[in-house]
C-alpha positions, -999 to +999 in steps of 0.1 A: +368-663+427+406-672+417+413-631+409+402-627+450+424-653+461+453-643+437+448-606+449+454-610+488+483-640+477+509-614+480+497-601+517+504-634+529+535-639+555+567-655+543+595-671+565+629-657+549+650-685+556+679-668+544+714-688+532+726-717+549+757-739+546+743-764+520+738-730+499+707-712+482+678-735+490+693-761+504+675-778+531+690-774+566+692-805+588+673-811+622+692-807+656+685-846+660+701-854+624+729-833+635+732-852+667+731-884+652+757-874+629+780-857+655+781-889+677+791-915+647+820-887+639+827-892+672+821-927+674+850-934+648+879-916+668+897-933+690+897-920+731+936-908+731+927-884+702+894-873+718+910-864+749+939-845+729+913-829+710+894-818+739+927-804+758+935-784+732+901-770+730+898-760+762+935-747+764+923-723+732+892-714+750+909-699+784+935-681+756+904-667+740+886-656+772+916-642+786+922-621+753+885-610+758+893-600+791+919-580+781+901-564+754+873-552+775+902-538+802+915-517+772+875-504+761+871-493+795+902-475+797+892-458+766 
């Protein structure tokens, strides 16, 4: 009876779950352990650098959309 069950063993699904960060088969964390970890990180910094932080963020992110923009202006041109 085990030969039957080792035989169709192989025909099984598997889930590739691929690399991660942590490396080869290191366990990759929930969205609610990565939640609780991002709001004590942000926990420990005071507002004034928060707020900096956050500017300068958003000032990169218009840059990088407008450089998009004008990426795509120069594909369609092409």
């Amino acid at each position: 009876m085990s030969a039957a069950a080792d035989d169709t063993a192989g025909d099984l699904p598997v889930r590739d779950v691929g690399l991660n960060l942590a490396g080869v088969g290191g366990l990759q964390e929930s969205a609610a352990a990565q939640n609780v970890k991002a709001r004590q990180a942000v926990s420990r910094v005071n507002r004034k650098e928060l707020e900096d932080r956050f500017l300068r963020l958003h000032d990169e992110n218009i840059l990088l959309k407008q450089h998009a923009h004008k990426q795509e202006d120069k594909i369609k041109r092409f």
